[in-house]
C-alpha positions in Angstrom: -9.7 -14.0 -20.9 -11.8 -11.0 -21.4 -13.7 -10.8 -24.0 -12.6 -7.1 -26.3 -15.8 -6.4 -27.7 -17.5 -6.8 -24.1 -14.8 -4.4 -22.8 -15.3 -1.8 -25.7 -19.4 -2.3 -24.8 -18.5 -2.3 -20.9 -16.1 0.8 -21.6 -19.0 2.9 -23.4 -21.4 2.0 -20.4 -19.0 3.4 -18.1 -18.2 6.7 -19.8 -22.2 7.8 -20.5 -22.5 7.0 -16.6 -18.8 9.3 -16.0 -20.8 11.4 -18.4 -23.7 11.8 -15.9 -21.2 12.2 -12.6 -22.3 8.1 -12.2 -20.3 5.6 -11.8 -21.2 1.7 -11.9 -21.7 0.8 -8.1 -23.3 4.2 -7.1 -20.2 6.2 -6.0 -19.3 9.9 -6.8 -16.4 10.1 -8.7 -14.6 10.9 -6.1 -15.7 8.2 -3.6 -13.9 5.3 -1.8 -16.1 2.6 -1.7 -16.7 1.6 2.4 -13.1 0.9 4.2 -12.5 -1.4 7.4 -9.4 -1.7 8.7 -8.0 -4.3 11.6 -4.7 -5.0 13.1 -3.4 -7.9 14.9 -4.5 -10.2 12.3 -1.9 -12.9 12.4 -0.5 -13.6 15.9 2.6 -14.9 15.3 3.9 -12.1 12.8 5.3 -9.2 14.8 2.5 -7.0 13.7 -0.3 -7.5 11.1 -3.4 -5.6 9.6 -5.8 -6.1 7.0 -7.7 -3.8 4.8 -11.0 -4.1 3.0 -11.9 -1.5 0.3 -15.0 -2.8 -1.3 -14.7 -6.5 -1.8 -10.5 -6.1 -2.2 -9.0 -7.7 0.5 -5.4 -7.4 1.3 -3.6 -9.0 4.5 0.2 -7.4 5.5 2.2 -9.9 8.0 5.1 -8.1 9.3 8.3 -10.6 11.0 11.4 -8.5 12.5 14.3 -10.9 12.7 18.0 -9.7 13.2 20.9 -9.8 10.2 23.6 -8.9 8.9 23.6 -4.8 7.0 24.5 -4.0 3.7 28.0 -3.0 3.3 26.7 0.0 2.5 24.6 1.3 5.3 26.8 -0.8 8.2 24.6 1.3 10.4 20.8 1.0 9.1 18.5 -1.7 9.4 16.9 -3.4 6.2 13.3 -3.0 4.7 12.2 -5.9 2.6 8.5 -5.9 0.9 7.1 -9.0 -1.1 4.1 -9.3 -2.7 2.0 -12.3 -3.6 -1.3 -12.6 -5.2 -3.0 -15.7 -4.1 -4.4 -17.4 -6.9 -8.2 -17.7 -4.9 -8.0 -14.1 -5.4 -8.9 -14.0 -8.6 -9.2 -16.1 -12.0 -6.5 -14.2 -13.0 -3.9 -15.0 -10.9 -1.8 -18.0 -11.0 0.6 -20.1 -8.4 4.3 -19.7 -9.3 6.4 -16.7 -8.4 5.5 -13.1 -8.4 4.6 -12.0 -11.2 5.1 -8.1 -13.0 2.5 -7.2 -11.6 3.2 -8.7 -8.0 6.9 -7.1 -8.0 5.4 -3.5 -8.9 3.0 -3.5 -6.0 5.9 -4.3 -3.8 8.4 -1.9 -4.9 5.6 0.8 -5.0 4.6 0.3 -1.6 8.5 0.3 -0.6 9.2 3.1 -2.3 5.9 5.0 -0.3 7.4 4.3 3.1 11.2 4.7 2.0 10.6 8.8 0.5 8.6 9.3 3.1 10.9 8.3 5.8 8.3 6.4 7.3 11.0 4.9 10.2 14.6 6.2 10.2 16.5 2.9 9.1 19.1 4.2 11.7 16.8 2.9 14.5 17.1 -0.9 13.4 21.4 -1.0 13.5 21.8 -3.0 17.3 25.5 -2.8 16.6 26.7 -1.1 13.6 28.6 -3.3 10.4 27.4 -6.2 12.3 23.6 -6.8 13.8 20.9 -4.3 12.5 17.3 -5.2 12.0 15.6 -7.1 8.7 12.3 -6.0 8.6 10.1 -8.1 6.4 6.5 -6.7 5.1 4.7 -9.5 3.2 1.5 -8.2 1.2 -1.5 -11.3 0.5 -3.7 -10.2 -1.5 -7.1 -12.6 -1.3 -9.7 -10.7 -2.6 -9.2 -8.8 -5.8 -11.8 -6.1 -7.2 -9.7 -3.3 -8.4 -7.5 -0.6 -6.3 -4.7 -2.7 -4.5 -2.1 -0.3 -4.1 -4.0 2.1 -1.9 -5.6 -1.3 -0.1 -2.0 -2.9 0.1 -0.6 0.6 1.4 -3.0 1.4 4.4 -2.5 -2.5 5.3 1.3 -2.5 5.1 0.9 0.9 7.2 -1.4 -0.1 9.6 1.0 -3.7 10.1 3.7 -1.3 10.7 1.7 0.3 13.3 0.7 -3.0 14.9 4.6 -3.7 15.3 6.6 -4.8 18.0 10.1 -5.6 18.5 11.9 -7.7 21.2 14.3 -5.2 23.5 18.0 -7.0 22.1 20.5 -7.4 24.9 24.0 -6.9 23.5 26.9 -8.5 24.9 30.2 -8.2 23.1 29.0 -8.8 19.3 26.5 -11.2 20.6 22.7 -10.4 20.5 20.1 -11.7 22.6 16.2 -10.9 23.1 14.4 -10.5 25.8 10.8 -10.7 26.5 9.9 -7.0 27.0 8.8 -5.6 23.6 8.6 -2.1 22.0 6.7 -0.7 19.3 8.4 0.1 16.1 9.1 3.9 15.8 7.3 5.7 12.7 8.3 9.1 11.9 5.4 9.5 8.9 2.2 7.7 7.6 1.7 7.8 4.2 -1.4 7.1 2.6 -1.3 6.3 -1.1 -4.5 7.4 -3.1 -5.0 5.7 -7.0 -7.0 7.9 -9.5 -7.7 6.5 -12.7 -8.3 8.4 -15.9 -11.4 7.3 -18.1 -12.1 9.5 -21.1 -12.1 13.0 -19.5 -13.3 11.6 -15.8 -10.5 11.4 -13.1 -12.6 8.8 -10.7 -11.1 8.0 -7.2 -10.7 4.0 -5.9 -11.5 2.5 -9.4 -13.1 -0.9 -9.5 -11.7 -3.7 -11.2 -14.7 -3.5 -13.8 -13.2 0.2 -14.3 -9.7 -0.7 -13.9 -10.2 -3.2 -16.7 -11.1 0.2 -19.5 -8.9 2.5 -18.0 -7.1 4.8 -20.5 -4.5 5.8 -17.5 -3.9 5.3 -13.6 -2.0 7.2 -11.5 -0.8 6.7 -7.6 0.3 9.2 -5.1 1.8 8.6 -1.8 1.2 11.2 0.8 3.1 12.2 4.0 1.4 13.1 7.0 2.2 16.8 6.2 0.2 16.5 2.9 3.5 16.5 0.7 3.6 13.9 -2.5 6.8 11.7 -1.5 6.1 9.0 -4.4 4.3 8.6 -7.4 3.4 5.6 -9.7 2.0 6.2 -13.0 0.6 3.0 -15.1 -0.9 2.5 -18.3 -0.3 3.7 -21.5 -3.3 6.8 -21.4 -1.5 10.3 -20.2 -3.0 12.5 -17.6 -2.9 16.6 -19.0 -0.3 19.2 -16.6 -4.0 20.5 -15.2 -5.3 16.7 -14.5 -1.8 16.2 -13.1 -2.7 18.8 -10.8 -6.4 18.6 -10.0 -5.2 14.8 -9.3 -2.9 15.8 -6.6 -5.3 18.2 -4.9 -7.5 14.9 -4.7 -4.8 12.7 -3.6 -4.0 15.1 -0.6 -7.4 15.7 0.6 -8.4 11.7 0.2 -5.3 10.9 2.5 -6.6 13.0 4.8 -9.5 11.1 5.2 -7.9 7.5 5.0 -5.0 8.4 7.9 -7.7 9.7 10.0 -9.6 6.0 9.7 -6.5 4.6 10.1 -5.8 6.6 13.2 -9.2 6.1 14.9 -8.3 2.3 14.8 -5.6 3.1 16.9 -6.8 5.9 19.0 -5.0 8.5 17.6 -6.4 11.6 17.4 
């Protein structure tokens, strides 16, 4: 448990840095700390990534398996995301099931790939009302220092990426796969980009030393035509219409930078 007097000391340090355009580790306010990025990670998921930002780690295993649709969408595949925050992670997190803060990280990064229409859920059905595909996402974190949506988002992206799915062979209402393999079809990328609000300092990628003090935090997912499609707002601090705004203007042009590292892993251009 941290202790409040050390955060009230640590939160004074980091505002006469903010105050100075400094932040703890060096950065600009408006600097990622270094990002790597690799994909085919686990080999028998049906695509994988994992992201470093900093020292937060996050691995994304994706498995493709065919089921049964919801009642109703008889004619659209299914999207499940699951968090879980191993507890070598960090002191803070404990075995068991997810907890709140587990479930938001997975129904935020859902909800990023879902508005933005990331892969049209028609695609999965094999035959409608009966055989669509269940595509699981599974987020590990297993390094925690601050910022895992954005590091859990560009992994479950880049896993998506990295996917392939058996071709099915359909015979009467029976489905079998075959050895030949596609990639999974992605209509948009959307990058999510966290900005957290200390004192009057919007900083960009906060640390968990800074995440700890933060009066607000604020996540933006962006399409690949630089349009908001999602945003998660956390703690209790509120963020002014004109911070609101100079926060999306940094969210866009951020994205643009993290899909292009993202791309160059696989030689997009």
């Amino acid at each position: 448990m941290v202790n409040r007097a050390s955060l009230v000391l640590n939160r004074n340090r980091l505002l006469n840095l903010l105050s100075q355009g400094r932040r703890v580790d060096g950065r600009g306010l408006k600097d990622f700390r270094p990002i790597s990025i690799e994909i085919g990670v686990a080999g028998k998921a049906n695509g994988s990534a994992s992201v470093k930002i900093g020292d937060t780690y996050v691995m994304v295993g994706v498995k493709a398996e065919i089921g049964s649709p919801f009642s109703d969408t008889p004619d659209e595949g299914v999207l499940m995301v699951n968090a879980e925050f191993v507890p070598l992670a960090s002191p803070s997190f404990e075995p068991g099931p997810p907890d709140e803060n587990a479930i938001e990280l997975a129904r935020v990064v859902d909800r990023g790939l879902r508005k933005s229409e990331a892969f049209n859920f028609k695609d999965l059905c094999i035959i409608p009302g009966k055989k669509v595909w269940m595509i699981w996402v599974d987020i590990y974190v297993l390094d925690y220092n601050g910022n895992l949506m954005d590091a859990a988002a560009l992994a479950a992206l880049a896993a998506l990426m990295n996917t392939k799915l058996p071709v099915p062979k359909v015979e009467g209402e029976e489905v079998m796969l075959t050895d030949e393999t596609v990639p999974l079809k992605l209509g948009d990328y959307p990058i999510a980009v966290t900005i957290g609000k200390l004192g009057d300092s919007l900083i960009i990628d906060p640390l968990l030393e800074e995440e700890e003090v933060l009066d607000g935090r604020i996540t933006f997912f962006v399409t690949k035509d630089g349009n908001i499609c999602a945003i998660q707002k956390s703690l209790p601090g509120v963020f002014s219409p004109d911070e609101i705004l100079v926060a999306v203007d940094l969210a866009c042009e951020k994205a643009v930078e993290l899909r292009e590292k993202l791309f160059k892993v696989f030689g997009i251009s």
